[in-house]
Each structure stands twice: as C-alpha cells, then as structure tokens.
PDB file of N, H, CA, C and O in Angstrom:
ATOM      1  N   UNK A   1     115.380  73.801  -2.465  1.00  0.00           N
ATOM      2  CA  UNK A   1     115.176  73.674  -3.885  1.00  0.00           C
ATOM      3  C   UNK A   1     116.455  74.174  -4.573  1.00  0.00           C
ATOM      4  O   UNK A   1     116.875  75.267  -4.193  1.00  0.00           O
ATOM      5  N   UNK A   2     116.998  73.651  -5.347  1.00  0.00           N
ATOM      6  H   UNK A   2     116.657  72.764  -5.656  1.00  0.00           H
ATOM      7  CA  UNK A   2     118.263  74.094  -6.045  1.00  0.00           C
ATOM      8  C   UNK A   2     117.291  74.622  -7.635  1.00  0.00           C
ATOM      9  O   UNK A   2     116.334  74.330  -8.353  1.00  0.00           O
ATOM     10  N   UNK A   3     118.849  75.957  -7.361  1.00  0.00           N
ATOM     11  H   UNK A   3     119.625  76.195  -6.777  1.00  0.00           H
ATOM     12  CA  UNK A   3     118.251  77.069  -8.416  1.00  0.00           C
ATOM     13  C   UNK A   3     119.345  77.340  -8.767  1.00  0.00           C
ATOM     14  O   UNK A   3     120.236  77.197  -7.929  1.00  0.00           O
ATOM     15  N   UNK A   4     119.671  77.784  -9.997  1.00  0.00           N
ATOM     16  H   UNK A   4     118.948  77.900 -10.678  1.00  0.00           H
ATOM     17  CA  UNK A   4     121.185  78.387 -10.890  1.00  0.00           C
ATOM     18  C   UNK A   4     120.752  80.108 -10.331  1.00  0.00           C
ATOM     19  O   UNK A   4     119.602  80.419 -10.020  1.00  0.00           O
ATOM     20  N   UNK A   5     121.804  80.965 -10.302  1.00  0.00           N
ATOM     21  H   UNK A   5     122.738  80.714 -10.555  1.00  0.00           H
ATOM     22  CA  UNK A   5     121.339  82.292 -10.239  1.00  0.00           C
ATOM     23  C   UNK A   5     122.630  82.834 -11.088  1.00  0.00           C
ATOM     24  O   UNK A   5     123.773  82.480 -10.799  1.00  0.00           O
ATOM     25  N   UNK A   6     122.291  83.859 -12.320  1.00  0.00           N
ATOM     26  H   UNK A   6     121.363  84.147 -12.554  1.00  0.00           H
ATOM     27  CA  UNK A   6     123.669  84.041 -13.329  1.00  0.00           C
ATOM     28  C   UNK A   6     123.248  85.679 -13.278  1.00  0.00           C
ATOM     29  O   UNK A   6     122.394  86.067 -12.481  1.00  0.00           O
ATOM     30  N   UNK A   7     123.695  86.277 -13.884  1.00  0.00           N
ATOM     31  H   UNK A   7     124.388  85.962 -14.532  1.00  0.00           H
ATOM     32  CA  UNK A   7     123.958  88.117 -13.993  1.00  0.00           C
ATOM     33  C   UNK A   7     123.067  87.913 -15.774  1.00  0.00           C
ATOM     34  O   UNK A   7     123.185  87.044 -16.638  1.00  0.00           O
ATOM     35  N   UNK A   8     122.481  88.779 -15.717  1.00  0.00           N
ATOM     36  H   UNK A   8     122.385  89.484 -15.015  1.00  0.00           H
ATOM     37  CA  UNK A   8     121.938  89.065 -17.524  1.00  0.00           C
ATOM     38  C   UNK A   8     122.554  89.996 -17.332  1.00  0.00           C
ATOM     39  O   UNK A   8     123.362  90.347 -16.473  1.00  0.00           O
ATOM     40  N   UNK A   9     121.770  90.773 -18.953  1.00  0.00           N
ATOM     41  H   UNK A   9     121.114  90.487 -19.652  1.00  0.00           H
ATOM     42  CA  UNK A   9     122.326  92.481 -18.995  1.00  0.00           C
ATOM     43  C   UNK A   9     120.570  93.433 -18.361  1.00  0.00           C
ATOM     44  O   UNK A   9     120.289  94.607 -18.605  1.00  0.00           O
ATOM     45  N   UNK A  10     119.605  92.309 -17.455  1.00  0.00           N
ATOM     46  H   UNK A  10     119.833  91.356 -17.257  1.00  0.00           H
ATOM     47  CA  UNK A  10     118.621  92.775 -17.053  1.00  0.00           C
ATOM     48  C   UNK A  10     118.913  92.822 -15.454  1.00  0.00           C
ATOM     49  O   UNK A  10     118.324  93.306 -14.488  1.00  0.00           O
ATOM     50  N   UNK A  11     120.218  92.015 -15.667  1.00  0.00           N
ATOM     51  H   UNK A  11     120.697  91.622 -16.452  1.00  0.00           H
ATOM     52  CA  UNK A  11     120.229  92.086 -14.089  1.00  0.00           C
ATOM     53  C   UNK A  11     119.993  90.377 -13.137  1.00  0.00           C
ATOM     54  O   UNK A  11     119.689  89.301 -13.653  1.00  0.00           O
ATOM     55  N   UNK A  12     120.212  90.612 -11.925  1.00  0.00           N
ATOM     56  H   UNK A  12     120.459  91.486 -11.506  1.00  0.00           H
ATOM     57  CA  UNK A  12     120.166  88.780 -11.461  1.00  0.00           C
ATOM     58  C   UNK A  12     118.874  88.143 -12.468  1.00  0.00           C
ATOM     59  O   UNK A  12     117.817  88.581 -12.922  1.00  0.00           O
ATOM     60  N   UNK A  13     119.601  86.912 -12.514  1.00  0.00           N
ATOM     61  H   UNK A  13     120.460  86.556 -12.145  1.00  0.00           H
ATOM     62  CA  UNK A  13     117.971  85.787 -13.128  1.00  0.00           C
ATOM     63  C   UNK A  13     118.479  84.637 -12.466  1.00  0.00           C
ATOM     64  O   UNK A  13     119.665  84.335 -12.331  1.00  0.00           O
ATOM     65  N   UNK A  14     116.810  83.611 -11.797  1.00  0.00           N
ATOM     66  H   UNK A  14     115.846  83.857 -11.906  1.00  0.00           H
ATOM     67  CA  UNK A  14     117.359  82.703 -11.241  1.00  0.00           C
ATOM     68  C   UNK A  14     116.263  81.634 -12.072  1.00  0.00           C
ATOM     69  O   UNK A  14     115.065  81.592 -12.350  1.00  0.00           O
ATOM     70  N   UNK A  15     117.253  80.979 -12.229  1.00  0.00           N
ATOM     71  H   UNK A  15     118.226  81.013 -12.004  1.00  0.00           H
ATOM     72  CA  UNK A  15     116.785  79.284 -12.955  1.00  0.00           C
ATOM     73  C   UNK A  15     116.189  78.346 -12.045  1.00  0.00           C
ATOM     74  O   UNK A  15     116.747  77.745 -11.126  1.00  0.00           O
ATOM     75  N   UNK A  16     114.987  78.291 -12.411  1.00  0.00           N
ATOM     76  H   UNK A  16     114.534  78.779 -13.157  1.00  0.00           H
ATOM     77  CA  UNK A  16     114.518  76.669 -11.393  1.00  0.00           C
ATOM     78  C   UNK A  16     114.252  75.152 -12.083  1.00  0.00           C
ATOM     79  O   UNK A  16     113.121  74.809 -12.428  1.00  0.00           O
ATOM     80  N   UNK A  17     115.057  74.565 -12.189  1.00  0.00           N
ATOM     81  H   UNK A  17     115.975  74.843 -11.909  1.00  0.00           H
ATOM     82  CA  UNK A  17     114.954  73.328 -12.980  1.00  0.00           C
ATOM     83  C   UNK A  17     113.801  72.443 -13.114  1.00  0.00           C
ATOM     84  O   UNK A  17     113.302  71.841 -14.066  1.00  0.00           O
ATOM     85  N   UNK A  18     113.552  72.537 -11.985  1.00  0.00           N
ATOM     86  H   UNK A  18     113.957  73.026 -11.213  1.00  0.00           H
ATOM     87  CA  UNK A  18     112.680  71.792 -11.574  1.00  0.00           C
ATOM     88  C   UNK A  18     110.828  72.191 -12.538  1.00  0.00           C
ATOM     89  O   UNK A  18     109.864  71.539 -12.940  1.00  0.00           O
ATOM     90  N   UNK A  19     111.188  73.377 -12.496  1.00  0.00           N
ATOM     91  H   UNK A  19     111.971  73.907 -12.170  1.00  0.00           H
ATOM     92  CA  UNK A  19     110.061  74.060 -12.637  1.00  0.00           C
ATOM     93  C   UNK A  19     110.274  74.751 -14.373  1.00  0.00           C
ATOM     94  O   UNK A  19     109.302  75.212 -14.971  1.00  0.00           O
ATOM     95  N   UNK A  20     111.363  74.723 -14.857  1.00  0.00           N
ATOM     96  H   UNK A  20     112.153  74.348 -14.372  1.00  0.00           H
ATOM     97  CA  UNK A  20     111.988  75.116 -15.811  1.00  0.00           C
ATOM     98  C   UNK A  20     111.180  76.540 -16.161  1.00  0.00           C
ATOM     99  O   UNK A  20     110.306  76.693 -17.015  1.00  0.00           O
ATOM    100  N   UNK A  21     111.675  77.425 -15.347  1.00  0.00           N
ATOM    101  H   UNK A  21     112.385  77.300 -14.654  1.00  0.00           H
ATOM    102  CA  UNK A  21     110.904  78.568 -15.062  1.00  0.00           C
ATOM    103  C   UNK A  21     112.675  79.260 -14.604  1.00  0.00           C
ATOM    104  O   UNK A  21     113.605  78.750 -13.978  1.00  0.00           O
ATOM    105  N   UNK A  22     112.471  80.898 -15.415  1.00  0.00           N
ATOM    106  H   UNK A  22     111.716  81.312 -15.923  1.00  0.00           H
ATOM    107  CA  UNK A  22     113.296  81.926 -15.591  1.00  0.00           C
ATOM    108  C   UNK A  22     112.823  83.007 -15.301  1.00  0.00           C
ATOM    109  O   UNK A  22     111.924  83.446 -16.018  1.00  0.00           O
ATOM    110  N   UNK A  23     113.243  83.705 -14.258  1.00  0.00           N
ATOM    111  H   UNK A  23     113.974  83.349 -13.676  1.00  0.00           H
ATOM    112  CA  UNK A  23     112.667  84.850 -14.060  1.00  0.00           C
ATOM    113  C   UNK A  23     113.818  86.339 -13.736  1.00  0.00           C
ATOM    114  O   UNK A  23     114.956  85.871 -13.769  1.00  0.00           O
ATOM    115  N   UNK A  24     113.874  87.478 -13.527  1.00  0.00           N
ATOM    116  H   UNK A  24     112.949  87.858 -13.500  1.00  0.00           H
ATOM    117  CA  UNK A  24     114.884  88.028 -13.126  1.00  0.00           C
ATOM    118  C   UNK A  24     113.929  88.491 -11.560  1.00  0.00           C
ATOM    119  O   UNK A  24     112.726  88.569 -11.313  1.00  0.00           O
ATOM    120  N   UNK A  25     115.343  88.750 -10.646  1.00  0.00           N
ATOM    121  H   UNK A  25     116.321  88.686 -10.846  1.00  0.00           H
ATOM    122  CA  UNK A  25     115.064  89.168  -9.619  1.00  0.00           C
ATOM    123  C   UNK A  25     114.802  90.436  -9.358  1.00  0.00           C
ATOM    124  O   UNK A  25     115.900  90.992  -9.332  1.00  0.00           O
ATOM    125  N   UNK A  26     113.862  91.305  -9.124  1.00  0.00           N
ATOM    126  H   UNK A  26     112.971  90.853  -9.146  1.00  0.00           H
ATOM    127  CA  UNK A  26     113.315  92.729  -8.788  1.00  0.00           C
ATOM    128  C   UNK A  26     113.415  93.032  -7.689  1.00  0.00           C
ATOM    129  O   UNK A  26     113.365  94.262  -7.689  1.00  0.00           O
ATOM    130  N   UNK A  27     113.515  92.723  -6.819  1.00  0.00           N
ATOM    131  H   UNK A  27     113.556  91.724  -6.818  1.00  0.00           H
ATOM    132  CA  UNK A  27     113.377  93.190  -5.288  1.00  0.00           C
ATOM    133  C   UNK A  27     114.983  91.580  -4.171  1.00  0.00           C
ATOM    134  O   UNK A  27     115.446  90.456  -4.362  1.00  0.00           O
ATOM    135  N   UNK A  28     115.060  92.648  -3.226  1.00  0.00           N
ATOM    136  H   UNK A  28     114.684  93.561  -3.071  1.00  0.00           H
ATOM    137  CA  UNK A  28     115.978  91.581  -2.537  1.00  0.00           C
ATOM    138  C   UNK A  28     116.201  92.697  -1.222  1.00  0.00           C
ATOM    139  O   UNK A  28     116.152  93.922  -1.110  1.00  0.00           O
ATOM    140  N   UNK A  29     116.511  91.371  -0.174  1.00  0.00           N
ATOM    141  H   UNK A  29     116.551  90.376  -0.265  1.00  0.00           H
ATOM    142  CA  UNK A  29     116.692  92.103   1.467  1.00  0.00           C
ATOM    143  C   UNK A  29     117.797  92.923   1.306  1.00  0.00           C
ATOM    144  O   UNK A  29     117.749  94.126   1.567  1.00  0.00           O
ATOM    145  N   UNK A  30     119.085  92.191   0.772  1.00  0.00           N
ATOM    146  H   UNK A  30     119.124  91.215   0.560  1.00  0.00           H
ATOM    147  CA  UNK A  30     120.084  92.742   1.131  1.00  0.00           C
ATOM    148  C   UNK A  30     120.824  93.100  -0.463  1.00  0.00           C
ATOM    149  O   UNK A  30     120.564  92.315  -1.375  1.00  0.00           O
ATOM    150  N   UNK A  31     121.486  93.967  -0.671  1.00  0.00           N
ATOM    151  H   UNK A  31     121.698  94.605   0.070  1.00  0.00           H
ATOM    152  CA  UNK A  31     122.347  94.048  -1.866  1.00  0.00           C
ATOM    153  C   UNK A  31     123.320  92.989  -2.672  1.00  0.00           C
ATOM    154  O   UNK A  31     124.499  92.930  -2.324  1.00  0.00           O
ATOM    155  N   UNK A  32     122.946  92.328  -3.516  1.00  0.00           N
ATOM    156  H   UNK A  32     121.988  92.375  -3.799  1.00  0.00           H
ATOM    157  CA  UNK A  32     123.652  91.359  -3.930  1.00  0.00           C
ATOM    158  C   UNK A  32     122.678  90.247  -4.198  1.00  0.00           C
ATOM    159  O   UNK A  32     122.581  89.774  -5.331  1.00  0.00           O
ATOM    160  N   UNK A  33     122.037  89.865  -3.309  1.00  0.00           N
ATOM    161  H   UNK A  33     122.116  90.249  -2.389  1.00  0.00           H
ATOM    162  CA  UNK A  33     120.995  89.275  -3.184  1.00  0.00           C
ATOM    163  C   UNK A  33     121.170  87.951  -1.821  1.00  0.00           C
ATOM    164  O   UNK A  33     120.218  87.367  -1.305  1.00  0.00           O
ATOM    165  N   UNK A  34     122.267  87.793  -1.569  1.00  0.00           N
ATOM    166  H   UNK A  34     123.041  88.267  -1.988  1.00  0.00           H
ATOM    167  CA  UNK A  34     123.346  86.643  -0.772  1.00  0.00           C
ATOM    168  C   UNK A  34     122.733  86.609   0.556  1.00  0.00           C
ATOM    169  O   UNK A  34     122.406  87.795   0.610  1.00  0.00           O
ATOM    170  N   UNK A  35     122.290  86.048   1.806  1.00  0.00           N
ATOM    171  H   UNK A  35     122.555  85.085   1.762  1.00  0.00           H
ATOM    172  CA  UNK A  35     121.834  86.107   2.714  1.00  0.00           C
ATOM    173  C   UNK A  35     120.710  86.700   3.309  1.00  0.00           C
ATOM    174  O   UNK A  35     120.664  86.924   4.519  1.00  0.00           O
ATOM    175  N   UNK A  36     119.679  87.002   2.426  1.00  0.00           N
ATOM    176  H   UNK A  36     119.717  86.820   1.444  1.00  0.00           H
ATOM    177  CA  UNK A  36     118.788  87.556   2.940  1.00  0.00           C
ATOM    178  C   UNK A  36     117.663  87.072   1.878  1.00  0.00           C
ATOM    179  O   UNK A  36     117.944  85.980   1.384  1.00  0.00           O
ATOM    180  N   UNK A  37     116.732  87.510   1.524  1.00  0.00           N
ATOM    181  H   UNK A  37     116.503  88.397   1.926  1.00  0.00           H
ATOM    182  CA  UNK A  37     115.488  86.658   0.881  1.00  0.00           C
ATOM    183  C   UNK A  37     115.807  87.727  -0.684  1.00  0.00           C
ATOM    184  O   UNK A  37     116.538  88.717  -0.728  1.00  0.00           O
ATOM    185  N   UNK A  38     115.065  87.174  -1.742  1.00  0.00           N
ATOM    186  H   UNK A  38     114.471  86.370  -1.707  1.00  0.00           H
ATOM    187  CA  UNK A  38     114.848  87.903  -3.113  1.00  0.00           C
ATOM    188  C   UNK A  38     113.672  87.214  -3.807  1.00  0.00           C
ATOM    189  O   UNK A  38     113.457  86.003  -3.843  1.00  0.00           O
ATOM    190  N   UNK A  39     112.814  88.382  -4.456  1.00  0.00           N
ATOM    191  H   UNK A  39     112.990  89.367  -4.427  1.00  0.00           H
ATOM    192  CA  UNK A  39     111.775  88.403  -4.622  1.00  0.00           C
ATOM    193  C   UNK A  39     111.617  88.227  -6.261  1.00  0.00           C
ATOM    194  O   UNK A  39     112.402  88.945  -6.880  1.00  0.00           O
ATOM    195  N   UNK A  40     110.757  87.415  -7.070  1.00  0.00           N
ATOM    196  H   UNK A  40     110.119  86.832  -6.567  1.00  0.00           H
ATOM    197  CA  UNK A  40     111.526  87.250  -8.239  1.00  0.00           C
ATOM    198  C   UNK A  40     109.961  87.850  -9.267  1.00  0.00           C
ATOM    199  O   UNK A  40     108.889  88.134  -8.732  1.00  0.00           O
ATOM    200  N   UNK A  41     110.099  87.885 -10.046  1.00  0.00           N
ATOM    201  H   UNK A  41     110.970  87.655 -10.480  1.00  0.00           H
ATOM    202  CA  UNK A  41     109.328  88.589 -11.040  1.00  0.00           C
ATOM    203  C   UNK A  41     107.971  87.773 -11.284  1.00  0.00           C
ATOM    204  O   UNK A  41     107.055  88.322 -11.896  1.00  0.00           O
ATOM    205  N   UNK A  42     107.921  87.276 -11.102  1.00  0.00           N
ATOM    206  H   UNK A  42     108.665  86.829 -10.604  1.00  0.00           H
ATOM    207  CA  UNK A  42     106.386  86.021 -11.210  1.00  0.00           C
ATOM    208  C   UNK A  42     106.079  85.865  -9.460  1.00  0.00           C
ATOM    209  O   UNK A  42     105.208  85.135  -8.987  1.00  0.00           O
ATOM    210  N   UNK A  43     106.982  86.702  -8.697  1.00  0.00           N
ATOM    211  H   UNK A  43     107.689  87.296  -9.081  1.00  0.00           H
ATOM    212  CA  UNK A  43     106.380  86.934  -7.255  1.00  0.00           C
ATOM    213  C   UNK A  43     106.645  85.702  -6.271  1.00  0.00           C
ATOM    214  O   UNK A  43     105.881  85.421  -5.348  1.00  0.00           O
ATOM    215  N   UNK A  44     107.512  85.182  -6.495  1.00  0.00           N
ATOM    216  H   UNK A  44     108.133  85.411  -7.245  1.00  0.00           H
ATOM    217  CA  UNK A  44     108.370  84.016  -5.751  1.00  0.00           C
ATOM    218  C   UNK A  44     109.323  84.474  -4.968  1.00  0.00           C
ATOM    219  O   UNK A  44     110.316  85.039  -5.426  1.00  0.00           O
ATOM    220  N   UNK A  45     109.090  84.246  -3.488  1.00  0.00           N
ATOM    221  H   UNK A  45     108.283  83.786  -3.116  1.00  0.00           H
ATOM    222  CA  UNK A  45     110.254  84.314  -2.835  1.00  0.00           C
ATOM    223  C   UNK A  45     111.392  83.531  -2.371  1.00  0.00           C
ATOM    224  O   UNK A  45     111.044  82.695  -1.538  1.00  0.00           O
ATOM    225  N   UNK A  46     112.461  83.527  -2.599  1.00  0.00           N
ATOM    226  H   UNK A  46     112.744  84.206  -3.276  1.00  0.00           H
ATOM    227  CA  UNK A  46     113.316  82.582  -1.824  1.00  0.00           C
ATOM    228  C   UNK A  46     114.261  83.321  -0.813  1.00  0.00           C
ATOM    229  O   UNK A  46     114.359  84.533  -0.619  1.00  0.00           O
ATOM    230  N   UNK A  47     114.972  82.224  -0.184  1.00  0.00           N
ATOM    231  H   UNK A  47     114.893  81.239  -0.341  1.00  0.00           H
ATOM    232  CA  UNK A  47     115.256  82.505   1.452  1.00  0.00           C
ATOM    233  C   UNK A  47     117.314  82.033   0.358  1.00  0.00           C
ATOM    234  O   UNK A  47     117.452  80.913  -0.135  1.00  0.00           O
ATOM    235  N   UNK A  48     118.363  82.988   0.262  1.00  0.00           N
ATOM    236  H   UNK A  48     118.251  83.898   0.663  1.00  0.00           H
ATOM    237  CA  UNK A  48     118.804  83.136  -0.197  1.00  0.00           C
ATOM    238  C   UNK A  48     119.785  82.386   0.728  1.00  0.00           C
ATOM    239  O   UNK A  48     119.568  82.299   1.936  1.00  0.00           O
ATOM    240  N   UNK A  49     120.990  81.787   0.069  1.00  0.00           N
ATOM    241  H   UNK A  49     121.166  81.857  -0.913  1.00  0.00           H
ATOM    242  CA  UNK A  49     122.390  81.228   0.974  1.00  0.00           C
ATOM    243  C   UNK A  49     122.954  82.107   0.934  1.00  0.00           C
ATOM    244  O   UNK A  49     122.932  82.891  -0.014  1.00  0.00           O
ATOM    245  N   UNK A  50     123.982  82.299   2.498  1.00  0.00           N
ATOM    246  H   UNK A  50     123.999  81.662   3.268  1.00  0.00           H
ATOM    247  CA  UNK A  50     124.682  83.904   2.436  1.00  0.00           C
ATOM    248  C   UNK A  50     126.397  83.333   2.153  1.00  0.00           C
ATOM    249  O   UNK A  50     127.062  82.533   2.812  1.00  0.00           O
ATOM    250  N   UNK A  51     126.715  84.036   1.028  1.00  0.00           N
ATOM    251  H   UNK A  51     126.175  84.686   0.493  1.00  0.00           H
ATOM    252  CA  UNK A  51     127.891  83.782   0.302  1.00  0.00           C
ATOM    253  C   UNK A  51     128.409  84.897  -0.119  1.00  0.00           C
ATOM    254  O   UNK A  51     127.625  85.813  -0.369  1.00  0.00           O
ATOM    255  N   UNK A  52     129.560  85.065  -0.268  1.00  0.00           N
ATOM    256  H   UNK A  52     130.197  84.320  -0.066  1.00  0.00           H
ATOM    257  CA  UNK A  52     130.203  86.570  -0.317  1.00  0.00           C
ATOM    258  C   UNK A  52     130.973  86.182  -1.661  1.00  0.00           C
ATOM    259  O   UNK A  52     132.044  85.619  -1.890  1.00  0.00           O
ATOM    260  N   UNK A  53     129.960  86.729  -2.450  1.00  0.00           N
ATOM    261  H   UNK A  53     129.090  87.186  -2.264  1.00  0.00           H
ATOM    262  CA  UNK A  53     130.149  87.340  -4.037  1.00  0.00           C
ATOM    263  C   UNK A  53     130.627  86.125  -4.648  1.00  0.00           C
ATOM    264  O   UNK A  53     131.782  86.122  -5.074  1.00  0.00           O
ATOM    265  N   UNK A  54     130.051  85.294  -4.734  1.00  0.00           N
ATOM    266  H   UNK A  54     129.113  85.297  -4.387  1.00  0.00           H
ATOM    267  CA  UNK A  54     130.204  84.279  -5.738  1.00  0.00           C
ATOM    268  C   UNK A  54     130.527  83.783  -7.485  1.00  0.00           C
ATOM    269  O   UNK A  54     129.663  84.054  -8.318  1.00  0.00           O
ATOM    270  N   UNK A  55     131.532  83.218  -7.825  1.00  0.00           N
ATOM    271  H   UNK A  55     132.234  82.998  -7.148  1.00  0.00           H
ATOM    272  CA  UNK A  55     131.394  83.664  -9.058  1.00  0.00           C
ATOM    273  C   UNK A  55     130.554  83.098 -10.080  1.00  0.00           C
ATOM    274  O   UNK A  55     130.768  81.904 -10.290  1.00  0.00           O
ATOM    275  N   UNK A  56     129.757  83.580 -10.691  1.00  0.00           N
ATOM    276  H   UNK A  56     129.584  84.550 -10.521  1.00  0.00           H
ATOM    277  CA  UNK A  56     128.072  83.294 -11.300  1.00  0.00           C
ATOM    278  C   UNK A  56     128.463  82.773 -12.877  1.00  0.00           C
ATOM    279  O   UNK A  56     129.396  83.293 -13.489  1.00  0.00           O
ATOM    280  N   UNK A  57     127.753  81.840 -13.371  1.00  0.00           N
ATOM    281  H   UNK A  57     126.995  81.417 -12.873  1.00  0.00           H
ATOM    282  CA  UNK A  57     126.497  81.500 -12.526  1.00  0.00           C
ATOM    283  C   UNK A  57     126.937  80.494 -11.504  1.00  0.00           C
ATOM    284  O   UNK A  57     127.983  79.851 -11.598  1.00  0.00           O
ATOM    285  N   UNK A  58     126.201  80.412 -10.667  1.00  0.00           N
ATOM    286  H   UNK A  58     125.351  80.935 -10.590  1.00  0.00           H
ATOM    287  CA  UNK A  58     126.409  79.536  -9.787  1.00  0.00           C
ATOM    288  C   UNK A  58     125.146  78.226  -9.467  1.00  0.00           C
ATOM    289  O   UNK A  58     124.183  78.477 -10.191  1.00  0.00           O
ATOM    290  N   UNK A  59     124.936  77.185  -8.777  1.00  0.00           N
ATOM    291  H   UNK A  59     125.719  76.980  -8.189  1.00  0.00           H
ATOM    292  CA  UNK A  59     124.103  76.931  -8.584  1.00  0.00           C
ATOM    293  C   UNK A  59     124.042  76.369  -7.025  1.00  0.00           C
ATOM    294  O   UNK A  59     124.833  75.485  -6.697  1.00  0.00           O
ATOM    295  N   UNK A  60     123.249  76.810  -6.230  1.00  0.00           N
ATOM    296  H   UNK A  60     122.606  77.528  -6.496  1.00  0.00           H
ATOM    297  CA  UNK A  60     122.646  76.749  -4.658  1.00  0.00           C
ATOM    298  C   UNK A  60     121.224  76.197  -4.244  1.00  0.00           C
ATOM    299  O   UNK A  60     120.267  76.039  -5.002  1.00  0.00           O
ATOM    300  N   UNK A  61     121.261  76.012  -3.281  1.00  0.00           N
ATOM    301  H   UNK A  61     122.038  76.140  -2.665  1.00  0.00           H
ATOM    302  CA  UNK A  61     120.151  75.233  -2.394  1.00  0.00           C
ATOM    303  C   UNK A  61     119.456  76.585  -1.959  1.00  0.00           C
ATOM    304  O   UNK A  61     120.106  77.211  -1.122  1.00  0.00           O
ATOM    305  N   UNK A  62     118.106  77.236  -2.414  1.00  0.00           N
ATOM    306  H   UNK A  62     117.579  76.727  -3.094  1.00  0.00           H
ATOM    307  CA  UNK A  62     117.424  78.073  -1.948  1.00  0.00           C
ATOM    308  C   UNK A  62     116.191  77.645  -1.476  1.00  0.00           C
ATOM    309  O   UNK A  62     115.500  77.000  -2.264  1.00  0.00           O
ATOM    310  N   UNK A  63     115.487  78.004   0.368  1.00  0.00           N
ATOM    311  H   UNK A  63     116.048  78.527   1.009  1.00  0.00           H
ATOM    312  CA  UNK A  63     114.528  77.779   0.443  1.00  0.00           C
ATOM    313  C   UNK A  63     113.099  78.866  -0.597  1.00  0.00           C
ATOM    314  O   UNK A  63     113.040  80.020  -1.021  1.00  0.00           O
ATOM    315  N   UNK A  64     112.256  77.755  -0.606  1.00  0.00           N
ATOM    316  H   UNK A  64     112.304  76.818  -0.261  1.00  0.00           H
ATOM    317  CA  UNK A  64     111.008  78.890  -1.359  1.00  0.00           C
ATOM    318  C   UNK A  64     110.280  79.392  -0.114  1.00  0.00           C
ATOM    319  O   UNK A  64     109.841  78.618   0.736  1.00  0.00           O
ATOM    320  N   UNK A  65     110.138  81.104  -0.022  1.00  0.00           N
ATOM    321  H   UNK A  65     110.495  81.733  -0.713  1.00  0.00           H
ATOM    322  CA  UNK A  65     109.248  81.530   1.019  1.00  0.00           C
ATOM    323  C   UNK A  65     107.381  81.840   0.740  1.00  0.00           C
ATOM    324  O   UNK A  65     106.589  81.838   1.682  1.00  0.00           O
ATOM    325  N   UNK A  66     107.086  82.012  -0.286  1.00  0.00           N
ATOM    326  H   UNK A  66     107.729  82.013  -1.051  1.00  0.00           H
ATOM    327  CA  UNK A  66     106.134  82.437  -0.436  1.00  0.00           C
ATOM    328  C   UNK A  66     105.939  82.127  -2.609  1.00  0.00           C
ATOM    329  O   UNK A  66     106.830  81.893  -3.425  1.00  0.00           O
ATOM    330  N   UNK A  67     104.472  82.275  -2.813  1.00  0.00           N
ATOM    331  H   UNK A  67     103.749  82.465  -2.149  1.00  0.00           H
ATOM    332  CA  UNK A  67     104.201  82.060  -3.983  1.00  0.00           C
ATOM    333  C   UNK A  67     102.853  83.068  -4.118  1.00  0.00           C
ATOM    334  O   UNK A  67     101.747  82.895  -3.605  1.00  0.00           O
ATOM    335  N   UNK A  68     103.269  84.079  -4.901  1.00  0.00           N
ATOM    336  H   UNK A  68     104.167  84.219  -5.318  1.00  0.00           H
ATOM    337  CA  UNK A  68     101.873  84.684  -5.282  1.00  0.00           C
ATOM    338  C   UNK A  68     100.991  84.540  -6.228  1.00  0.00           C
ATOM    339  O   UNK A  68      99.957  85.209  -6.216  1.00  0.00           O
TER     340      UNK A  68
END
C-alpha cells in the first residue's frame, strides 16, 4: 500500500491515500521508524521499508500488518 510519511511538530504522520486517512505514529520497532513495523494512532500497523533517513516527506510502499 503506498503511504506519504512527513515529520509534524507532533511527530511522524503517515498519509494513506487511498483511505484518505492521517494519523501520527505512536509506537515503532525500531527508532526512526525505517525497517521495522510502526504502529499508528487509529491502531494500524505497517511493515515499514528499511531506508536510512530519508528526506521527508517521502512517499513508500508499506505492507499493512494488522487493523484494530
């Protein structure tokens, strides 16, 4: 699923077009959020592309892991 992910002043937020749904990210595997999964505020997980510090916003191919 392609998602934009940009910096607020709340911190990561990732855009889903598709879904035209904004959320910021609260939780993540690894620091940064880049290779490991992040957990998003409406409780969506995605399976993150591992990229070393990208300059944002950016937009990537994230799998969805889970939906609460």
């Amino acid at each position: 699923m392609k998602i934009t992910v940009r910096e607020t002043p709340k911190g990561m937020e990732v855009y889903v077009p598709k879904k035209d749904l904004e959320e910021i990210v609260v939780e993540s595997e690894k620091p940064g959020i880049w290779g490991g999964w992040a957990k998003l505020s409406n409780g969506w997980t995605f399976e993150m592309p591992d990229l070393d510090a990208p300059k944002l916003p950016i937009t990537v191919d994230a799998r969805r892991l889970s939906v609460e």
